[in-house]
C-alpha distance (Angstrom), angle and dihedral (degrees) to the residues before:
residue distance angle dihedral
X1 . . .
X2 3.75 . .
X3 3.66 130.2 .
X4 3.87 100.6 -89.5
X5 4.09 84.9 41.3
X6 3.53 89.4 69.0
X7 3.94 102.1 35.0
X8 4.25 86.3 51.3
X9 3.98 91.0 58.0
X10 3.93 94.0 42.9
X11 3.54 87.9 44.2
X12 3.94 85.3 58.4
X13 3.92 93.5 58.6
X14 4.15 107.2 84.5
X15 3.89 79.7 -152.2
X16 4.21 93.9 162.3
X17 3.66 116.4 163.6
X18 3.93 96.5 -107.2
X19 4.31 88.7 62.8
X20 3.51 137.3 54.6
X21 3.84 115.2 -74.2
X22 4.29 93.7 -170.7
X23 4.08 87.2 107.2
X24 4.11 88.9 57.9
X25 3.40 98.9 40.7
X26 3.83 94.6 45.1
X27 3.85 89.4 52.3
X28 4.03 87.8 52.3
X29 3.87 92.9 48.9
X30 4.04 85.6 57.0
X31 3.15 98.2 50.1
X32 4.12 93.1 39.0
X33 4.33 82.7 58.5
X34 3.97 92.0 46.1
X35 3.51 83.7 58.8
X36 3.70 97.1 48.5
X37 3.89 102.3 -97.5
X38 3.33 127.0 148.7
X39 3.99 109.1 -135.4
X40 4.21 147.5 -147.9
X41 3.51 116.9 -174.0
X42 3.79 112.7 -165.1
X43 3.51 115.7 -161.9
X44 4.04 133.9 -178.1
X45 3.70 136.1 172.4
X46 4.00 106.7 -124.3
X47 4.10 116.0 -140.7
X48 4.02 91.9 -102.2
X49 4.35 85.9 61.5
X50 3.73 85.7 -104.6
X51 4.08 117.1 142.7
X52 3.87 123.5 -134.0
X53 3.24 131.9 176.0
X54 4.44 144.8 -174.4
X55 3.63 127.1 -142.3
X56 3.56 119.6 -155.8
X57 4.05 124.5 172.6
X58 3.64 139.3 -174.7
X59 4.29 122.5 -158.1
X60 3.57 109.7 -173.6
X61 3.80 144.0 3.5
X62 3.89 105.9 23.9
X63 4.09 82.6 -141.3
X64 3.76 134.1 46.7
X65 3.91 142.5 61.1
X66 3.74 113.6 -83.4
X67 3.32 119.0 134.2
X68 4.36 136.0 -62.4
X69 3.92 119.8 -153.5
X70 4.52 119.1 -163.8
X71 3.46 128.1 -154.7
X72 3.55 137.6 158.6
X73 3.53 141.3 -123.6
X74 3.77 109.0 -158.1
X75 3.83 124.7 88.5
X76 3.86 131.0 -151.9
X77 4.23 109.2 -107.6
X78 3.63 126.8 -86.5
X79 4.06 95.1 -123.6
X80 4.28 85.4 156.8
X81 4.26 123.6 14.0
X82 3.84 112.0 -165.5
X83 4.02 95.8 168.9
X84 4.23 90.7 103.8
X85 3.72 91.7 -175.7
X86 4.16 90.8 68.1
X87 3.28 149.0 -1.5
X88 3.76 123.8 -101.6
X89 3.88 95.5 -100.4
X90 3.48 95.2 52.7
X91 3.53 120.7 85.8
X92 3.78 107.3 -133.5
X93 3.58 126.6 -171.3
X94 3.98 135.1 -151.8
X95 3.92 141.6 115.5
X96 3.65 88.1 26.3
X97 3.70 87.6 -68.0
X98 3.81 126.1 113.8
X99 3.54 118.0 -150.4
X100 3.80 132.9 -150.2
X101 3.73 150.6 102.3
X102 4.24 104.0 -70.2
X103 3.80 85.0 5.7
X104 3.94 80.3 122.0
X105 3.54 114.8 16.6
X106 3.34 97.0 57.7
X107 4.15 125.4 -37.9
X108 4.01 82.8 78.7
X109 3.54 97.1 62.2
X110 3.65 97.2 36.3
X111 4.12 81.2 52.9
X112 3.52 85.9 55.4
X113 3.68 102.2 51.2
X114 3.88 88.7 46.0
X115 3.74 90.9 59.4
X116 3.58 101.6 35.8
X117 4.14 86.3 53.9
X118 4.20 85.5 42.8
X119 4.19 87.4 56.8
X120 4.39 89.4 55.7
X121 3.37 123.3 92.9
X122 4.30 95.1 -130.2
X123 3.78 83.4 -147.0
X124 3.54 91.1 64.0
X125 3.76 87.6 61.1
X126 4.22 107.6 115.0
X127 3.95 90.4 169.7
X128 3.64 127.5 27.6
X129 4.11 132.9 -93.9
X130 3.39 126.3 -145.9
X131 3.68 121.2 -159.9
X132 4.22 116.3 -158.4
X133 3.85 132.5 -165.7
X134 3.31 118.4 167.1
X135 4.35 130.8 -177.0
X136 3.63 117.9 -130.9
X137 3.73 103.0 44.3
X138 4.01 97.4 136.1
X139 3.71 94.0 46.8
X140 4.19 110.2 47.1
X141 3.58 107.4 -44.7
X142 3.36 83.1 -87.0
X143 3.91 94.6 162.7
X144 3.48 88.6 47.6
X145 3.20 89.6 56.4
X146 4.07 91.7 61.2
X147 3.31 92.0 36.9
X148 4.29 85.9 68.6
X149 3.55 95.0 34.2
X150 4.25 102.2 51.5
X151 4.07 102.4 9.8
X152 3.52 109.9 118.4
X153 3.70 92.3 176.0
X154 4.08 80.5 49.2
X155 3.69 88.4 60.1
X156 3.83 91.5 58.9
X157 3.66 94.3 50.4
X158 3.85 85.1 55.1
X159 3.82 92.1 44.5
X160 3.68 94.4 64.4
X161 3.70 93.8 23.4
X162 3.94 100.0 -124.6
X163 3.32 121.3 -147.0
X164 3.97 101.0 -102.8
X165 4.59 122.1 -144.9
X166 3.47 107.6 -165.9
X167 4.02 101.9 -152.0
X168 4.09 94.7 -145.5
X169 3.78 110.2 134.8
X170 3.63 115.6 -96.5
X171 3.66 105.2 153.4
X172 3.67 86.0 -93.4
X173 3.74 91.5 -69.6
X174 3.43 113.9 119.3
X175 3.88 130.3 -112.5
X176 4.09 109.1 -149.0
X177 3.47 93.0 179.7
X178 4.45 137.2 17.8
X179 3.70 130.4 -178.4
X180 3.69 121.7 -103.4
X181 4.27 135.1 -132.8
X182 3.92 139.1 -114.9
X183 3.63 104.3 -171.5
X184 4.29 111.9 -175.8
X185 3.94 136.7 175.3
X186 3.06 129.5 -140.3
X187 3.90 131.9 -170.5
X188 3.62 139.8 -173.8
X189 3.89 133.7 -164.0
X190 3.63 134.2 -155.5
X191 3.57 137.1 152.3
X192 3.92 124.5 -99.3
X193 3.79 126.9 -131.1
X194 3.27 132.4 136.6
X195 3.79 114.5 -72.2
X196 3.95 98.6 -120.6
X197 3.81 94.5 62.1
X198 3.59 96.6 60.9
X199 3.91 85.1 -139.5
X200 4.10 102.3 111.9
X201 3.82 124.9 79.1
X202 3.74 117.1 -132.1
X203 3.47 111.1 -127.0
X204 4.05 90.8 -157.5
X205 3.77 97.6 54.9
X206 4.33 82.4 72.9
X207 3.46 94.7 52.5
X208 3.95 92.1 61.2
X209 4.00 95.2 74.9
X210 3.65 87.5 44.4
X211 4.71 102.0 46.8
X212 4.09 76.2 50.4
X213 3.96 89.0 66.1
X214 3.44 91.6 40.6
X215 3.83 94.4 54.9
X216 3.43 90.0 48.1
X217 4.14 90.8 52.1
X218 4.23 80.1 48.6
X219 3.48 99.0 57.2
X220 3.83 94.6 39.6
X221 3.58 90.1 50.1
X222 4.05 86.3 44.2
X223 4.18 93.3 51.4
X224 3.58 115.3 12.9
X225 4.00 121.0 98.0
X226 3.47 97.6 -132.8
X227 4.13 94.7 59.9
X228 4.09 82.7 42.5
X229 4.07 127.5 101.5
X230 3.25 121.7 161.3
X231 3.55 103.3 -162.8
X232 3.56 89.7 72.8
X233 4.45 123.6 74.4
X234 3.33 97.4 -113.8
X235 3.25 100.7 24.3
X236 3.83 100.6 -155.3
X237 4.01 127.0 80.3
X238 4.51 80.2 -111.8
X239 3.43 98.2 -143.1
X240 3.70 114.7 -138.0
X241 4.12 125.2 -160.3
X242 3.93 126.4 -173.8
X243 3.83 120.3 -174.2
X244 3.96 125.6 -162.2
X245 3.56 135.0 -169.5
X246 3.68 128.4 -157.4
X247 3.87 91.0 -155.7
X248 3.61 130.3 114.8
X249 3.38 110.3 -177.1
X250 4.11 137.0 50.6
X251 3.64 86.2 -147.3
X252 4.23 94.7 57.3
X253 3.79 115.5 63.0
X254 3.34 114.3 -128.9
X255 4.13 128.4 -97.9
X256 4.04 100.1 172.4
X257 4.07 124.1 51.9
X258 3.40 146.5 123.7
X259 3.73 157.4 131.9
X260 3.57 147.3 -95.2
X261 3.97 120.6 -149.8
X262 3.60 125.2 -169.2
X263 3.69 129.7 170.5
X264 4.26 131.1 173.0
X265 3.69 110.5 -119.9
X266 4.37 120.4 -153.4
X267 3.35 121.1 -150.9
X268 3.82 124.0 -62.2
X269 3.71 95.7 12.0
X270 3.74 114.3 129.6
X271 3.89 99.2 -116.5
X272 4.07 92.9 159.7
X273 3.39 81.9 61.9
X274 3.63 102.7 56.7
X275 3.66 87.3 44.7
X276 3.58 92.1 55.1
X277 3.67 92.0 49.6
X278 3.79 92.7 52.6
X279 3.97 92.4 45.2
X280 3.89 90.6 58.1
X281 3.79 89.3 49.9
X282 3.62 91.5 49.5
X283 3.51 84.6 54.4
X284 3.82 102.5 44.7
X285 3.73 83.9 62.7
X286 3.78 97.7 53.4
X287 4.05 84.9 -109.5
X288 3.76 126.6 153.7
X289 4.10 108.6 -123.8
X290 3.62 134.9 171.8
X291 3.81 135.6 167.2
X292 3.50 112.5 -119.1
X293 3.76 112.3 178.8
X294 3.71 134.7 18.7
X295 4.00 137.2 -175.4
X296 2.80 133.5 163.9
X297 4.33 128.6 -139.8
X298 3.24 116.0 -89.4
X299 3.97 106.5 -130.9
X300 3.77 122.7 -178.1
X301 3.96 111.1 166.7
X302 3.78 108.5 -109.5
X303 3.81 89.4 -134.1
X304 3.94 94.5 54.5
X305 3.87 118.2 127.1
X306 4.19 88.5 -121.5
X307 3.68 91.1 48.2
X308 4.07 90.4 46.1
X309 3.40 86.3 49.7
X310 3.05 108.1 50.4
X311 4.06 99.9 47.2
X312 3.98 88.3 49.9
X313 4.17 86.8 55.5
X314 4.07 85.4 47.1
X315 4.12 97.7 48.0
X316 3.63 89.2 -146.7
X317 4.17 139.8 127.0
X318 3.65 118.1 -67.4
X319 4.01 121.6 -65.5
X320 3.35 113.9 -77.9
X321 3.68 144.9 -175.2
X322 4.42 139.1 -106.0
X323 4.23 128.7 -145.5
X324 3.78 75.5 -155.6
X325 3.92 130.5 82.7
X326 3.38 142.1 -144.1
X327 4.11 141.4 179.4
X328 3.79 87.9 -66.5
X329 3.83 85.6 76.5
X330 3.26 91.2 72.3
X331 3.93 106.8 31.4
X332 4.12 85.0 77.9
X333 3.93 86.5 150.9
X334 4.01 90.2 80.2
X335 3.70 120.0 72.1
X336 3.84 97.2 -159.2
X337 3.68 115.1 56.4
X338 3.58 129.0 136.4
X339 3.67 141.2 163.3
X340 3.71 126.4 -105.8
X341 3.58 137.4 150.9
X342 3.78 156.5 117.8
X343 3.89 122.2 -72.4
X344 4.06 143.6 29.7
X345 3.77 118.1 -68.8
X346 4.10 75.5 -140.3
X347 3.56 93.4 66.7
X348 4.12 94.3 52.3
X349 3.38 114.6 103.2
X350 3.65 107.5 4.4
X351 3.46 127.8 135.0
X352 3.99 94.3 -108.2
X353 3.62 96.7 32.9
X354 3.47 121.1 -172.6
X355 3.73 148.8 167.2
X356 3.82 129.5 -146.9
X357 4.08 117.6 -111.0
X358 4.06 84.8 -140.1
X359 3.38 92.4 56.0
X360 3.79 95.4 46.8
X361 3.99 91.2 52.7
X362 3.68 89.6 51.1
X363 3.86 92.1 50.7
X364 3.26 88.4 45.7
X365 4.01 91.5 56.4
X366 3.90 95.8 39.3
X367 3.68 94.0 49.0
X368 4.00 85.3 52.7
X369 3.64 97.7 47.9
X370 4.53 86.5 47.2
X371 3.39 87.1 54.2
X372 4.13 99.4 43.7
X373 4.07 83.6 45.4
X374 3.81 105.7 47.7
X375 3.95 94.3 28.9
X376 4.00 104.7 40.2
């Protein structure tokens, strides 16, 4: 199968992050053993009843440090579609584009890496590959997460510390280094009545004390040095706060509210710390708190032979770095991971997303030439 082959059938699996994703991944182990591979399927049972499952693979020598690549199989939802020519789970091709839900963010690059594996002769293979998809991508790196925790093919990648692609699209320019998340809850509770008797308890009035320390954390994270880094675009951890409000009615006062914070740490900033300090807050107001999601930065010195490497195989600018993350935020075990892959970050997402047929060729070529340098 070609390229486009194997981006039209992924394209076919409505594989978002808040359904199953075993039909995907089994069609990716099948065509991982046609190709030679030797697989492990991981597969839980979420809280919600809802099945998800990894696929990791391994063509050639069962020992050795060649050369790992990670994708994902899960896709964001499709709450609007605005591409009228199809809908977002089928593949649909003009102006050398190819449009589709995951068709850039990340069934294109995992399309890539399928044919670019397809076009190697396994017994040319001196040092082993290791293929990775995991589920969850889009909503905490949750596979990821399993992937660490129950992999033992995982555990040999980490034994010989393998050289780790992360297949995110970056233009084919690759991303040394990305920020990181601290994602917290926080709840208040009051008592409802209506708001003539003066009998209620506003829920709201004991979040005040509390958004003060978080604007305070904002605009130190916003001005002070120590939350700055300059390699990034922006180069703050741009702290982000929603608030909710169970409440109906002006005329009730409210007995259910909160907030959710969540900011993008860089590398060797103290972002325990500002948790911490937030938690206590929380606290000193009587508030319920809890920290929901952590990664950490990804952080791959620019001037690292893998990193070298890898932007002299892709021809492009110098490495760079992302305010987004990916799975390598949590696969902190490996010291050489970077991000590479075909497609615009701009295109993920979008509600008529798409991915270039250049870029997919040249993916498809790069990903090749990775494998034929690390694993031959």
């Amino acid at each position: 199968m070609q390229t486009l082959d194997y981006l039209k059938a992924l394209l076919a699996f409505p594989s978002v992050s808040a359904e199953s994703n075993a039909a995907v991944t089994d069609q990716v182990e099948r065509w991982l053993q046609d190709l030679g591979f030797v697989t492990e399927q991981i597969t839980w049972t979420e809280q919600n009843g809802v099945t998800k499952s990894n696929v990791v693979g391994r063509l050639g020598p069962d020992s050795g440090r060649g050369l790992a690549w990670c994708g994902h199989t899960d896709v964001v939802p499709v709450d609007t579609w605005n591409y009228p020519h199809a809908d977002p789970w089928t593949a649909h091709v003009t102006h050398d584009r190819v449009y589709g839900r995951g068709s850039c963010d990340m069934k294109g690059p995992v399309a890539c890496m399928l044919a670019a594996i397809a076009s190697i002769d396994p017994t040319a293979l001196r040092k082993p590959f290791w293929f990775i998809a995991t589920a969850d991508e889009e909503v905490g790196m949750l596979g990821a997460r399993r992937l660490v925790s129950d992999s033992s093919f995982y555990r040999q990648i980490v034994h010989t510390d393998t050289p780790m692609i992360i297949g995110e699209p970056t233009e084919l320019r690759v991303v040394h280094s990305h920020k990181g998340g601290r994602t917290l809850h926080v709840r208040s509770r009051g008592t409802a009545a209506h708001s003539s008797t003066g009998l209620g308890s506003n829920s709201n009035f004991a979040l005040i004390p509390f958004l003060q320390e978080v604007l305070a954390l904002h605009n130190e994270m916003e001005s002070a040095a120590e939350w700055s880094d300059h390699r990034f675009t922006p180069p703050t951890p741009t702290l982000n706060l929603l608030l909710h409000d169970n409440n109906s009615g002006i005329n009730i006062t409210s007995s259910d509210s909160g907030c959710r914070i969540f900011f993008r740490p860089m590398p060797g900033q103290d972002a325990d710390a500002a948790v911490q300090r937030l938690l206590q807050a929380a606290a000193a107001s009587g508030l319920e708190a809890e920290l929901v999601f952590a990664s950490d930065p990804l952080d791959t010195p620019a001037d690292s032979d893998f990193v070298r490497d890898l932007h002299h195989l892709s021809g492009k600018a110098e490495p760079t770095t992302a305010a987004y993350g990916t799975d390598g935020a949590i696969l902190t075990e490996l010291s050489q991971v970077a991000v590479i892959g075909p497609g615009s970050i701009a295109q993920a997402h979008t509600d008529d997303e798409w991915i270039a047929l250049s870029q997919l060729e040249q993916g498809t070529d790069l990903f090749r030439r990775c494998v034929l340098h690390w694993c031959t």
